[in-house]
Gaussian input, Z-matrix of N, CA and C with variables (Angstrom, degrees):
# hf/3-21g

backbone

0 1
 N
 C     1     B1
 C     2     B2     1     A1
 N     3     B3     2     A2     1     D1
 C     4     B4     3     A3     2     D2
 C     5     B5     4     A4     3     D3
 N     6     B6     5     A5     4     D4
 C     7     B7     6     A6     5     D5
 C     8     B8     7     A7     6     D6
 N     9     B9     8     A8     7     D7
 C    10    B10     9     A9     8     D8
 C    11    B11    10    A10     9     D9
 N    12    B12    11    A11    10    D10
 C    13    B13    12    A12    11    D11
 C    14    B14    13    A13    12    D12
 N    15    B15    14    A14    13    D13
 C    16    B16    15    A15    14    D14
 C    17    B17    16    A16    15    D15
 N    18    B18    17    A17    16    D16
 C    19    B19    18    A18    17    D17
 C    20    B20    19    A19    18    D18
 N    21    B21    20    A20    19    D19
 C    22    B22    21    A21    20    D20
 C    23    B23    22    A22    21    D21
 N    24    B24    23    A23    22    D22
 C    25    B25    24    A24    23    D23
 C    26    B26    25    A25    24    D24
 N    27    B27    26    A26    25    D25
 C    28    B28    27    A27    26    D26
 C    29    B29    28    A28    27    D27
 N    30    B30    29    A29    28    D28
 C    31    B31    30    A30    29    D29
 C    32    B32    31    A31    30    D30
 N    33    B33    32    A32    31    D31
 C    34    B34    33    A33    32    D32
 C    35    B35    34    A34    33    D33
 N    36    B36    35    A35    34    D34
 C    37    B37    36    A36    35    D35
 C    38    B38    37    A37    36    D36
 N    39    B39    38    A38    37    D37
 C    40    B40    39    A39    38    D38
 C    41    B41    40    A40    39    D39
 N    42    B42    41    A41    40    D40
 C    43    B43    42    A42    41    D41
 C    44    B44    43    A43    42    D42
 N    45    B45    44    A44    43    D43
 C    46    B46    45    A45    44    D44
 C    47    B47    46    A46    45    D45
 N    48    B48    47    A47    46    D46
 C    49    B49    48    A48    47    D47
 C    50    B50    49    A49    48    D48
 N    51    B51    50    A50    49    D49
 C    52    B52    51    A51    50    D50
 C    53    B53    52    A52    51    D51
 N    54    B54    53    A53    52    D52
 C    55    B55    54    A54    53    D53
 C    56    B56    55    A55    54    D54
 N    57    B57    56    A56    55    D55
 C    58    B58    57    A57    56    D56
 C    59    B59    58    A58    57    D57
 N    60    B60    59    A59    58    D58
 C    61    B61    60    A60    59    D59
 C    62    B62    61    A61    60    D60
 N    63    B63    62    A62    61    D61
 C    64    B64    63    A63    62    D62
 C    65    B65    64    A64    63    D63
 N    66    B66    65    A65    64    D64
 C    67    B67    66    A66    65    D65
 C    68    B68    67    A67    66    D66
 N    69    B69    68    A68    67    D67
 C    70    B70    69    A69    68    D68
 C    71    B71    70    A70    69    D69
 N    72    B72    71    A71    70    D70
 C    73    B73    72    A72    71    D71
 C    74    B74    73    A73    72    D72
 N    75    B75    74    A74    73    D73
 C    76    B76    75    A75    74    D74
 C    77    B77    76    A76    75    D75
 N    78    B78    77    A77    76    D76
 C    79    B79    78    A78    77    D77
 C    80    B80    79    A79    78    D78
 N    81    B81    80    A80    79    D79
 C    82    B82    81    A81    80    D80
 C    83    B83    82    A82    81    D81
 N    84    B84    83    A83    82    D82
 C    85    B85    84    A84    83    D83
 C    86    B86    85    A85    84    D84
 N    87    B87    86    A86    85    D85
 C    88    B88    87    A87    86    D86
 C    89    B89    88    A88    87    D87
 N    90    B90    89    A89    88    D88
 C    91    B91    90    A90    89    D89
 C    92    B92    91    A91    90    D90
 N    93    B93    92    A92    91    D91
 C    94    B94    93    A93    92    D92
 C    95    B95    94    A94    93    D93
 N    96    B96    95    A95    94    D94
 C    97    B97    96    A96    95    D95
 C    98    B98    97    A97    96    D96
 N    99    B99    98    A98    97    D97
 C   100   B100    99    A99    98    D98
 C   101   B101   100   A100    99    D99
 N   102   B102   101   A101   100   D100
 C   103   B103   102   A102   101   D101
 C   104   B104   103   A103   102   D102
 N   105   B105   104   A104   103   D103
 C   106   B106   105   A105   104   D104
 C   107   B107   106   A106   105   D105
 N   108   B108   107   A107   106   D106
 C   109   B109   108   A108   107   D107
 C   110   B110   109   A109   108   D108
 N   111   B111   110   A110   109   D109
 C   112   B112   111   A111   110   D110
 C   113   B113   112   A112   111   D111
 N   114   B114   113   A113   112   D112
 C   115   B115   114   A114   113   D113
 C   116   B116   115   A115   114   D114
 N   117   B117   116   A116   115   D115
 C   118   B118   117   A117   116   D116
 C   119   B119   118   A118   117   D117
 N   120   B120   119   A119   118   D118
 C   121   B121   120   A120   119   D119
 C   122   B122   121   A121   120   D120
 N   123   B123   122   A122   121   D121
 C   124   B124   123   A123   122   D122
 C   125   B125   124   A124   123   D123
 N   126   B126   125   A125   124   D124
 C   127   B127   126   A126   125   D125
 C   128   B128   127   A127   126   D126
 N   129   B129   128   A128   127   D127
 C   130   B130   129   A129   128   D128
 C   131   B131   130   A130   129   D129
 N   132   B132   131   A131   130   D130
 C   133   B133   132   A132   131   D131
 C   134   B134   133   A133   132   D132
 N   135   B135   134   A134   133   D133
 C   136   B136   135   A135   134   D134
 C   137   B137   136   A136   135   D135
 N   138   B138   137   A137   136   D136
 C   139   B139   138   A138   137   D137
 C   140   B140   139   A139   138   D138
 N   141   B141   140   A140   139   D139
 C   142   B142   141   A141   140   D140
 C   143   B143   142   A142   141   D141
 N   144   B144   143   A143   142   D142
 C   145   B145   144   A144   143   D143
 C   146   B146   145   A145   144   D144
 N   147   B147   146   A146   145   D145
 C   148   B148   147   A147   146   D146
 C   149   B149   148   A148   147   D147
 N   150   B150   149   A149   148   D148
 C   151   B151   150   A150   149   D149
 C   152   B152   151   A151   150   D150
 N   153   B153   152   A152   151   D151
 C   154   B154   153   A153   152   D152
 C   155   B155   154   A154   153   D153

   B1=1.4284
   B2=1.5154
   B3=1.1053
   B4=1.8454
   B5=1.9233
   B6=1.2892
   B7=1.1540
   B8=1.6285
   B9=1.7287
   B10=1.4975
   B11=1.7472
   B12=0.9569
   B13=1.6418
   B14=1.8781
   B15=1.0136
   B16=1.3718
   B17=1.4831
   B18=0.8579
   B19=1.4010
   B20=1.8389
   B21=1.6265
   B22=1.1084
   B23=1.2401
   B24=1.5173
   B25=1.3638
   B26=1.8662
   B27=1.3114
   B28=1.4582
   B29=1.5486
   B30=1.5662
   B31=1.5968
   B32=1.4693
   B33=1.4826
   B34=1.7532
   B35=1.5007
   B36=1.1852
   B37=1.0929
   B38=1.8256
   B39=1.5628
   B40=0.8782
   B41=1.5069
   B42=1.4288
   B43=1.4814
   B44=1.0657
   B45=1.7350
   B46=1.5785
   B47=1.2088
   B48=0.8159
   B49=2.1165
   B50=1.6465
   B51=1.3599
   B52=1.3666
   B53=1.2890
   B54=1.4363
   B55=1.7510
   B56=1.8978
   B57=1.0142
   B58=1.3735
   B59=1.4202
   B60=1.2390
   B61=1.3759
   B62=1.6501
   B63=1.4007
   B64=1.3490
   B65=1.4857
   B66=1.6570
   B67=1.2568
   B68=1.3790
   B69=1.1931
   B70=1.2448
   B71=1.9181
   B72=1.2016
   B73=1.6848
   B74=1.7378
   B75=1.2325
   B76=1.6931
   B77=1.4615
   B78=1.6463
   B79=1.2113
   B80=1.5517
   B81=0.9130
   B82=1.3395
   B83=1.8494
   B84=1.2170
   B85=1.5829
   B86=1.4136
   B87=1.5485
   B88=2.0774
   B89=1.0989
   B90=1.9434
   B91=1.1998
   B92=2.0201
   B93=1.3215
   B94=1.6919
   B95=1.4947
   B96=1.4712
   B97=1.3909
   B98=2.0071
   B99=1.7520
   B100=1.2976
   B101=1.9849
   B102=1.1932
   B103=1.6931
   B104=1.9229
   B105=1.0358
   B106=1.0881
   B107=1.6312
   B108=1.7354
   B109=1.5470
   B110=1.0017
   B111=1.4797
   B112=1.2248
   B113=1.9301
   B114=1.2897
   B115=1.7488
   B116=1.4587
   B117=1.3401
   B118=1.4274
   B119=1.2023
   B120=2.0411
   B121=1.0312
   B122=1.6295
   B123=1.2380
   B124=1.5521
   B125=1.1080
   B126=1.2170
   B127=1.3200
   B128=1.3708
   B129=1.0764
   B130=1.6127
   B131=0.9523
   B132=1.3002
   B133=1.7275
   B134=1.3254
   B135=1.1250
   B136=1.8840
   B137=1.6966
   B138=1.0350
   B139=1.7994
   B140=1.5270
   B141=1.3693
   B142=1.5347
   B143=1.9986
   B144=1.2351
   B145=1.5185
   B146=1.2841
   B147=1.5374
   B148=1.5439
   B149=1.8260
   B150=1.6420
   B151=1.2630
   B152=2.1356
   B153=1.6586
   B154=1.5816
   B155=1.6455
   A1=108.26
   A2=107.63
   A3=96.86
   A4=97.74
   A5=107.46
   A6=135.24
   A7=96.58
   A8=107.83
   A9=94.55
   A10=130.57
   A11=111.43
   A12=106.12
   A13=85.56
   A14=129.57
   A15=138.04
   A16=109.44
   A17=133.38
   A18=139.92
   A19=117.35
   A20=99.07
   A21=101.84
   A22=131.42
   A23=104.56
   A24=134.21
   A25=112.64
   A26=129.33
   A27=130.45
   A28=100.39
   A29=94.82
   A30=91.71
   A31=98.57
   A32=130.71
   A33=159.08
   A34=85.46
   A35=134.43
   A36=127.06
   A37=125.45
   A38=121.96
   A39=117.11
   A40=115.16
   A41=112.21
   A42=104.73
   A43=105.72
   A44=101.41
   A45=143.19
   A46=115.77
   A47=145.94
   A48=138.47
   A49=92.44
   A50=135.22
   A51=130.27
   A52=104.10
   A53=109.28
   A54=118.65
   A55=98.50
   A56=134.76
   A57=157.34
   A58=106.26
   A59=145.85
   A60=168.45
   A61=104.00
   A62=131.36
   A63=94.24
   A64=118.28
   A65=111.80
   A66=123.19
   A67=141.33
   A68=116.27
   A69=110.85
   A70=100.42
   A71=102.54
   A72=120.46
   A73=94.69
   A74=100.66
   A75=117.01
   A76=117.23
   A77=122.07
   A78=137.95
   A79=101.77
   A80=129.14
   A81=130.30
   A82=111.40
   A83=118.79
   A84=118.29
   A85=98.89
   A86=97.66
   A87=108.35
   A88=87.86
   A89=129.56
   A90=149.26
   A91=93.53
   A92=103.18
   A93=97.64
   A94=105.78
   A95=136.65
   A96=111.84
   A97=96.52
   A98=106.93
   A99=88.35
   A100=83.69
   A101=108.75
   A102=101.11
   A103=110.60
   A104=145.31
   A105=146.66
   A106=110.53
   A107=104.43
   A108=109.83
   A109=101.13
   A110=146.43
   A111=122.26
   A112=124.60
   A113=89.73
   A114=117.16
   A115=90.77
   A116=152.84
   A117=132.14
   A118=96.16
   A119=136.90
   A120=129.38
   A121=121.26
   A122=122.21
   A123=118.75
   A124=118.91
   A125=149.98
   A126=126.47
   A127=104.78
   A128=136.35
   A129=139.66
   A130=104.30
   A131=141.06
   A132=128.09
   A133=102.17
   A134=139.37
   A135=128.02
   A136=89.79
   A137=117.74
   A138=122.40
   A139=101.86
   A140=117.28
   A141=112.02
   A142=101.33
   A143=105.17
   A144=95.62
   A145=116.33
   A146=115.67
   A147=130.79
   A148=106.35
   A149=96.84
   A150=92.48
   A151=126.73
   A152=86.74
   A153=117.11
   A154=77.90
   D1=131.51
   D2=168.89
   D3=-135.90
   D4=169.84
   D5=-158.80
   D6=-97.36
   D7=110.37
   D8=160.32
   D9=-97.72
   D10=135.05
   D11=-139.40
   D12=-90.28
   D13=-36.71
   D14=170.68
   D15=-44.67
   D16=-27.00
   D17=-165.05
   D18=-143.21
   D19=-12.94
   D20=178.50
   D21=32.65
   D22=58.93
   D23=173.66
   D24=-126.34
   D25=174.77
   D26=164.24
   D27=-111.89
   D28=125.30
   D29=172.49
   D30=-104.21
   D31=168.47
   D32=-111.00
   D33=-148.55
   D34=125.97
   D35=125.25
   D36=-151.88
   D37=156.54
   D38=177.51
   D39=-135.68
   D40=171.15
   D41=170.61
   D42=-146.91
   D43=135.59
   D44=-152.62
   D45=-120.87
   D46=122.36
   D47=146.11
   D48=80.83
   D49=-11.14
   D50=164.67
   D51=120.11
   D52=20.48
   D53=-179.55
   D54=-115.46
   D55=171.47
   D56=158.94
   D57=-88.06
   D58=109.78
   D59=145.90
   D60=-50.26
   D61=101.88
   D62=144.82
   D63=-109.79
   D64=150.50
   D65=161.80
   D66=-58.91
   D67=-50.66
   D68=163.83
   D69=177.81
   D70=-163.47
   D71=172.11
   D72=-117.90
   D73=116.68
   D74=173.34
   D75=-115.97
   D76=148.49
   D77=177.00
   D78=-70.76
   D79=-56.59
   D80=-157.94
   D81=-120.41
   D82=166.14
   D83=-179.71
   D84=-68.20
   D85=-53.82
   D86=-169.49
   D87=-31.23
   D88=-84.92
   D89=-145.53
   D90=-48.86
   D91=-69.81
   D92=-175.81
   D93=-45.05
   D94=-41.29
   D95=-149.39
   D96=-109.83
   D97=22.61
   D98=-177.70
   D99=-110.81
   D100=-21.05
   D101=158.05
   D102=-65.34
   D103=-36.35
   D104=174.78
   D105=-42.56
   D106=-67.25
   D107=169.53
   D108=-56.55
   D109=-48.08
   D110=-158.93
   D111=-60.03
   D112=-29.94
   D113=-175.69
   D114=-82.94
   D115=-33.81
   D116=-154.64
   D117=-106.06
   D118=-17.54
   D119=154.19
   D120=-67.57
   D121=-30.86
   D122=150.46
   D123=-64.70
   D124=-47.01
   D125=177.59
   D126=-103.51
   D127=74.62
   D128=159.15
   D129=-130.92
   D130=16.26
   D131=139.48
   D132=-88.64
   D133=6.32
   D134=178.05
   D135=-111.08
   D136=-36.12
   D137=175.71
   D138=-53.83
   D139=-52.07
   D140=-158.67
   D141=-86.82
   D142=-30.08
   D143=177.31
   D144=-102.89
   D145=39.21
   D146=155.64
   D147=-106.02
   D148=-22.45
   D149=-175.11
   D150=-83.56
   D151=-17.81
   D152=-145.51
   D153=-79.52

């Protein structure tokens, strides 16, 4: 998550399948990093059978 200071919001992002995901523009960190879990519980079955 990083902080956009222009807009003074936290933007979401993750990376998946070898692309950059973003989540969204958030008010708060909580709000950015409870979209974060939400995305690493969707893609953590392609995480774990890249790893296996």
């Amino acid at each position: 998550m990083n902080r956009v200071v222009m807009k003074r919001r936290w933007v979401a992002t993750i990376r998946a399948d070898g692309k950059t995901r973003y989540l969204g523009y958030h008010n708060s960190v909580e709000d950015a990093s409870a979209a974060y879990q939400a995305a690493v519980t969707q893609y953590r079955g392609s995480f774990l059978g890249a790893q296996q």
